[in-house]
DRENLO-64129 format. One record per residue (C-alpha): x, y, z. Coordinates in steps of 0.25 Angstrom, whole numbers, padded with zeros to 4 digits, always signed. Example, Ala and Ser with C-alpha at 12.3 -4.5 7.8 and 13.67 -1.06 7.14 Angstrom:
2
+0049-0018+0031;+0055-0004+0029;
END
This chain:
493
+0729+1203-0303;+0737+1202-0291;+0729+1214-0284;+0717+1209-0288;+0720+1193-0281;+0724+1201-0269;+0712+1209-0269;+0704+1195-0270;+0711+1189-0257;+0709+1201-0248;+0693+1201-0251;+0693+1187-0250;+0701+1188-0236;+0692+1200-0233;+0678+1193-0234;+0682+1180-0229;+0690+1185-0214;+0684+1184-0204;+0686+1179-0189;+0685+1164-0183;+0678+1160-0172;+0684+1161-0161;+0691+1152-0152;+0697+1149-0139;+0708+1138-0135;+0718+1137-0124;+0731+1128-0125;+0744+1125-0118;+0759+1124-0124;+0759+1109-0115;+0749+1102-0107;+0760+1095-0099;+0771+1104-0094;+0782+1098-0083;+0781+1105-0069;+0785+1118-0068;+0783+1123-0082;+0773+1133-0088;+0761+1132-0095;+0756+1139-0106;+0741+1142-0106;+0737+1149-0125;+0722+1152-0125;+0720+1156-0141;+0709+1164-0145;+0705+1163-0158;+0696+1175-0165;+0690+1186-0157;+0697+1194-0145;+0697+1187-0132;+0698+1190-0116;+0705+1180-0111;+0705+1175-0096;+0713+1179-0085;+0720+1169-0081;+0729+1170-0068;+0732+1156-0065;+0729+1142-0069;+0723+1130-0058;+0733+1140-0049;+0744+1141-0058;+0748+1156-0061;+0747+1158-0074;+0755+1171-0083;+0750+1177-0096;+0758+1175-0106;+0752+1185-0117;+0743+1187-0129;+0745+1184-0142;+0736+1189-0154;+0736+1184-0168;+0729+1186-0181;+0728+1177-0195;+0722+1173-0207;+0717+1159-0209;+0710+1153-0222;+0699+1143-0220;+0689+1137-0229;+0680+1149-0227;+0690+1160-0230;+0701+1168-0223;+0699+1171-0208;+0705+1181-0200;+0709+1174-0185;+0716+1179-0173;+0719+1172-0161;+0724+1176-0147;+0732+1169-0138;+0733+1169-0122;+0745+1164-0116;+0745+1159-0099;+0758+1154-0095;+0757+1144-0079;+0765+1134-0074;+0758+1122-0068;+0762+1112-0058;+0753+1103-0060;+0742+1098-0067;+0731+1107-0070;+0720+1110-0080;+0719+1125-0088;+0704+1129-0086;+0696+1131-0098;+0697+1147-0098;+0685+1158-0105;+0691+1166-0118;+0681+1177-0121;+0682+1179-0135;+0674+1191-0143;+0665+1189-0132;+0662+1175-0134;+0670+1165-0122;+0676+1153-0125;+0683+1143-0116;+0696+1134-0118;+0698+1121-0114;+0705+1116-0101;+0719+1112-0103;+0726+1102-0093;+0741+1103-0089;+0749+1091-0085;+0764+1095-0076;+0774+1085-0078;+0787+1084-0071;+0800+1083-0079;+0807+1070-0082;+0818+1075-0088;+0831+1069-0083;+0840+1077-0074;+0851+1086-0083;+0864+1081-0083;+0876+1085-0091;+0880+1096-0079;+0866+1097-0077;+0864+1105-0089;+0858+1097-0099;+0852+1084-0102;+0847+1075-0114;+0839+1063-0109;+0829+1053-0116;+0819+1045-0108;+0808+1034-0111;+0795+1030-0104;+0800+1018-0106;+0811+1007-0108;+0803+0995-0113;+0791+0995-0121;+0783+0985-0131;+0781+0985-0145;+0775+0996-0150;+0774+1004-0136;+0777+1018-0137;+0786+1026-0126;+0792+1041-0124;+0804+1044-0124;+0807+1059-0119;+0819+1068-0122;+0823+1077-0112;+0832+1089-0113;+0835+1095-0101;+0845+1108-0100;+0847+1119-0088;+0843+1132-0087;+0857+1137-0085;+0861+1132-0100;+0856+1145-0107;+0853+1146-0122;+0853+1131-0123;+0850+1126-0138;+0847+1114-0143;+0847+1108-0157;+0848+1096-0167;+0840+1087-0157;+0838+1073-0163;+0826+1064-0158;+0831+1051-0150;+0828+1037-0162;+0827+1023-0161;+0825+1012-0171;+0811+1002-0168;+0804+1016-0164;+0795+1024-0166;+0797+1038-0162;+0789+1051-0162;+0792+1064-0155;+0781+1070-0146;+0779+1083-0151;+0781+1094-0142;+0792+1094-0134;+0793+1099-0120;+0802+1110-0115;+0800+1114-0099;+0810+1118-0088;+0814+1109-0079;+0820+1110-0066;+0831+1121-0070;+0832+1115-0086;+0824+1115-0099;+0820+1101-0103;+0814+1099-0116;+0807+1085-0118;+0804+1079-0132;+0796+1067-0131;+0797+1053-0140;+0785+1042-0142;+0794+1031-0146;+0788+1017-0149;+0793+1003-0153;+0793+0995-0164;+0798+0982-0163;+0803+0974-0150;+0818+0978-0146;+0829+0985-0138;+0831+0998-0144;+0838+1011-0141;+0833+1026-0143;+0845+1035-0145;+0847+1048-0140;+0842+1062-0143;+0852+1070-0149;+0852+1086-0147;+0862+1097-0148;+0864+1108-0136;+0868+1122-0138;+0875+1131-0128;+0880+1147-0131;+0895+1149-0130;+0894+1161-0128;+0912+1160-0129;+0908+1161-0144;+0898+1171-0150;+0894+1176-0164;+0894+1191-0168;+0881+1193-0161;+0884+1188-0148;+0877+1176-0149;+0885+1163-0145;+0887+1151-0152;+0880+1138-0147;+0888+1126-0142;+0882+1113-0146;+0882+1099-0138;+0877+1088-0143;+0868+1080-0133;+0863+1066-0134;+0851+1061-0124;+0851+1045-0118;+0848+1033-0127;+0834+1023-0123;+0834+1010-0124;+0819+1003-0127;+0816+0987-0124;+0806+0985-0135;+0799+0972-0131;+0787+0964-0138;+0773+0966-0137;+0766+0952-0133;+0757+0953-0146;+0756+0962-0158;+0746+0973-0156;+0742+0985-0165;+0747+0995-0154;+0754+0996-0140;+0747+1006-0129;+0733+1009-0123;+0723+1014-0134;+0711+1016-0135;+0702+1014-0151;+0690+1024-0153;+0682+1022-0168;+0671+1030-0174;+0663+1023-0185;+0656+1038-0192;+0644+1029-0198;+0641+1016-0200;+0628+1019-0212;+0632+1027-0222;+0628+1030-0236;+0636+1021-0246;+0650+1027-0251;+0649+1037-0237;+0661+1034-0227;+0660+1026-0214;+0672+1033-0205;+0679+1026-0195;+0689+1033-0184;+0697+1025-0176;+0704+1032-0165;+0716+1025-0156;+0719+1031-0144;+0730+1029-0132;+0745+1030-0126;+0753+1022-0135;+0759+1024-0151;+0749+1026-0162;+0760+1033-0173;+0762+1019-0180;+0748+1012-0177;+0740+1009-0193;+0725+1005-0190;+0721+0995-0200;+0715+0997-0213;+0702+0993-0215;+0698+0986-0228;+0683+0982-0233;+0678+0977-0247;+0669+0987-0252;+0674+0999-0243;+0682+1011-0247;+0690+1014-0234;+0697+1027-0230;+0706+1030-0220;+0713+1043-0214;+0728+1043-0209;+0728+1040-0195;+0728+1052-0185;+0739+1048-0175;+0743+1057-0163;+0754+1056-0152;+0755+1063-0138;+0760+1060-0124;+0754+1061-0110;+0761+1057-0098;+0774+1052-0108;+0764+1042-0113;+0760+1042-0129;+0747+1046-0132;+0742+1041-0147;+0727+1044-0155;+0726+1037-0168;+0715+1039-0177;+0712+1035-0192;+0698+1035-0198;+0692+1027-0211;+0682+1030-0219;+0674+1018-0227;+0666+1019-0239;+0657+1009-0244;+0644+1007-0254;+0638+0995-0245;+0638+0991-0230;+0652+0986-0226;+0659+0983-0212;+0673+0989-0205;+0679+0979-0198;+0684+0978-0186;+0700+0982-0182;+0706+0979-0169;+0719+0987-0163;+0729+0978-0154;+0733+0987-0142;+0746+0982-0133;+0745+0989-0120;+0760+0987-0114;+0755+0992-0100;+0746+0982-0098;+0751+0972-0109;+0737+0968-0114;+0733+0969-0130;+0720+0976-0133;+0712+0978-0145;+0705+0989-0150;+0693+0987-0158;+0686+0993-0168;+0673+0986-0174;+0667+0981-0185;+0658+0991-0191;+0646+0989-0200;+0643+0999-0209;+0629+1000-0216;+0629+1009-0232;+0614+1018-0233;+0609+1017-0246;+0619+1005-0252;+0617+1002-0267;+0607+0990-0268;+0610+0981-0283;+0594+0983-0289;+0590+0967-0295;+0588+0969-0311;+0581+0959-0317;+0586+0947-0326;+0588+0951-0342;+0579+0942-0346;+0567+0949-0339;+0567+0960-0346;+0565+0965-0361;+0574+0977-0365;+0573+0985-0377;+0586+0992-0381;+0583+1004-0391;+0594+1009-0399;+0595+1022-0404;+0602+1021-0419;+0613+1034-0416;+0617+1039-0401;+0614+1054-0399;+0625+1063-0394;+0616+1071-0383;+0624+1084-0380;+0623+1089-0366;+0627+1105-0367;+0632+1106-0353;+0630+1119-0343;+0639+1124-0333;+0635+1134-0322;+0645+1143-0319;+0641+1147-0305;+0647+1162-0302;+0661+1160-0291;+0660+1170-0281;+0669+1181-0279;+0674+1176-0265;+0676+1162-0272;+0686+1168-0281;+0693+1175-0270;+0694+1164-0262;+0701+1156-0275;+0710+1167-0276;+0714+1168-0262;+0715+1152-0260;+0725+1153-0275;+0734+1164-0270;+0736+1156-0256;+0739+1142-0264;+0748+1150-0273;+0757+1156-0260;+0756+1141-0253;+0760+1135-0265;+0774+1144-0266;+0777+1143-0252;+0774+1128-0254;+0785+1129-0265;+0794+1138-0257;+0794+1127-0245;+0797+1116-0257;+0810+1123-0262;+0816+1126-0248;+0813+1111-0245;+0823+1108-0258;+0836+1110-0250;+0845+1102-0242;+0842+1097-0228;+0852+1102-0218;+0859+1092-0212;+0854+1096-0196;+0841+1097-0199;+0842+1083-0208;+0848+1076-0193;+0836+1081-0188;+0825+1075-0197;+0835+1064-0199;+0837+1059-0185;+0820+1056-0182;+0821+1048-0192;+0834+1040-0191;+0827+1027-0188;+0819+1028-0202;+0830+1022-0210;+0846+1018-0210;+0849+1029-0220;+0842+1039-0210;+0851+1035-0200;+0862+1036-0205;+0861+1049-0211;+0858+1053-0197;+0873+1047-0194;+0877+1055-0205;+0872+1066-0200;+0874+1068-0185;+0889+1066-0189;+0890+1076-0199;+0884+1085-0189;+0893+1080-0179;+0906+1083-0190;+0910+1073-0195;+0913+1078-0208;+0916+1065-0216;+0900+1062-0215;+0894+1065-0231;+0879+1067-0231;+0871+1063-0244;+0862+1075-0244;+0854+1069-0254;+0850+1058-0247;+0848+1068-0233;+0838+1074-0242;+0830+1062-0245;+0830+1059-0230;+0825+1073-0226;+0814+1074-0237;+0810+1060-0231;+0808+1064-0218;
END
């Protein structure tokens, strides 16, 4: 049995390999990279074998090869297993200053194609100068000291430590917190050099909540030296840890003059799909925000119409930075269903710009929407119009209906494809259970301080099995930890 399924899977991955299209796209491990750092140029190719350009220099900027990668794979889409390859191109340059990749010619198999232009930004660093000795520092700066209600800011933290400390390691870094809020990490953080040091930059969107003085706390982080006065019996030297705490922030929180819906510059876009359909066909409704500012805790609100079925997706919510400012796109769609002509009202969105003070709105409109081919009640004449004359049979007849099924023949690739499909299920189901079991045992406490500590401001109880935590891990041995109720916490988050 078992030879004959795999026999099965290997002339169903036989007769459905083959090769995709292929495909040419260039990327860059950053577009914005601080003055005097490289650049790294990937041109893939997907499918096919491919000349690649020559390329010497960059808008004058020398440029060094890197190497070629090749690799090979399997991949299963809805049209059988496809066999795909991919090669990469690697060009390392270091600009100093702004400047735009060309778009560059890949032949592939005899067929060109061309990738898209890429611009690079160059920054200079802001990190604060190195102290301690000038051989490290752990800094936190803001954008900003004072903001409204609801204005979102960055806070960067900066690790800076010299070149002459050599096999430097850092661990058990712990995110700066502050209650009245809202704080998500930019993911991505930055590593460069620096004017003789590596700094490494993690970036914070923080905003507020409620009116207020608050306080950010510092960002926690262990440093590792090698004492190489103590060594194991390989010759490897142990690690001597610090402990290092950056600078506190304190934020003046004050009030907006009026209640809006958001606090930025945004822009709205909609797209109504249709406005006549057939009855019971969706009408779908896009609304797209757009603009520097938070949009992580914005909710549009809900439509509601007598007579309509309404639908809606979660909302698509993304976050970047450019400049150090906050970069937002919201976007959520609805769908409405109806048997007969109905109307969507009209929603308006309150924007506080804090720049310019001023309260803006933005308007969607009312939209009408007419239903092709609605149902139409027919006018049936009064009762007493018309003479009826009801027949009834003296015994019902039973009428039986013999009933045929056609059994349409299944194709042989058909059951191949079932088998292949059932055998893949089978291996994803134990690896599934496999991941289940292992997730059954105890959190360490380490990694717990971790997960624990981003969310310290979600509860007292979190808080305080932070506490308990950091001073266990500190030694202080009279500290008992509930590990049942650690686990609760960990499963939580």
């Amino acid at each position: 049995m078992k030879k004959t399924l795999f026999l099965l899977f290997i002339i169903y991955y036989s007769l459905f390999t083959s090769l995709n299209a292929a495909s040419v796209e260039a990327s860059v491990n950053t577009t914005e990279v601080v003055n005097g750092n490289p650049v790294q140029l990937r041109i893939k190719v997907m499918g096919g074998s491919a000349a690649f350009p020559s390329i010497n220099e960059i808008n004058g900027t020398r440029v060094i090869s890197a190497g070629t990668s090749t690799r090979s794979f399997t991949s299963i889409t809805s049209s059988g297993m496809k066999n795909e390859s991919s090669t990469v191109k690697k060009y390392i340059f270091t600009p100093e200053q702004d400047m735009t990749i060309p778009a560059y010619i890949v032949n592939v198999s005899g067929t060109n194609y061309k990738t898209k232009p890429i611009h690079i930004k160059v920054v200079q660093s802001k990190a604060p100068t190195a102290h301690n000795n000038g051989k490290f520092s752990f800094d936190m700066k803001s954008d900003k000291d004072s903001v409204f209600v609801g204005e979102s800011f960055v806070t960067t933290i900066y690790m800076s430590v010299s070149d002459t400390m050599k096999d430097i390691q850092i661990s058990d870094y712990v995110a700066p917190t502050a209650s009245g809020l809202f704080i998500k990490e930019i993911a991505g953080q930055k590593e460069y050099q620096n004017g003789g040091y590596t700094v490494i930059e993690k970036k914070y969107v923080m905003t507020t909540k409620k009116e207020g003085n608050f306080t950010i706390s510092s960002a926690m982080a262990k440093l590792g030296q090698p004492d190489w006065t103590r060594q194991d019996i390989f010759g490897r030297p142990n690690m001597k840890w610090m402990r290092i705490v950056s600078n506190t922030l304190d934020i003046e929180v004050k009030a907006q003059a009026v209640d809006t819906d958001l606090v930025g510059v945004f822009t709205l876009d909609k797209k109504l799909d249709n406005r006549s359909v057939k009855a019971n066909k969706p009408v779908n409704l896009t609304v797209t925000i757009n603009g520097t500012g938070n949009l992580e805790d914005f909710e549009f609100p809900k439509y509601e119409i007598d007579g309509v079925t309404i639908y809606s997706d979660e909302a698509k919510v993304e976050s970047h930075i450019e400049n150090d400012v906050l970069v937002g796109t919201y976007s959520k769609s609805f769908a409405f269903i109806s048997e007969d002509d109905f109307s969507i009202p009209a929603r308006s969105i309150t924007m506080y710009n804090p720049q310019t003070k001023e309260t803006k709105s933005l308007e969607i409109p009312k939209y009408e929407v007419s239903i092709v081919g609605k149902k139409v009640a027919k006018n049936i004449p009064s009762s007493s119009n018309i003479q009826t004359k009801i027949t009834q049979s003296k015994k019902s007849k039973e009428v039986l209906v013999e009933k045929k099924v056609e059994v349409k023949s299944i194709a042989w690739w058909m059951l191949a494809l079932a088998v292949a499909l059932g055998m893949l299920l089978m291996y994803f189901l134990q690896v599934m259970l496999r991941r289940i079991k292992k997730g059954d045992k105890s959190y360490k406490e380490s990694d717990a301080l971790k997960v624990l500590y981003a969310h310290i401001s979600e509860g007292k109880e979190v808080e305080e099995m932070v506490r308990k935590l950091y001073a266990k891990k500190n030694g202080d041995k009279s500290i008992k930890i509930d590990k049942k109720e650690l686990k609760e916490m960990m499963n939580r988050f």
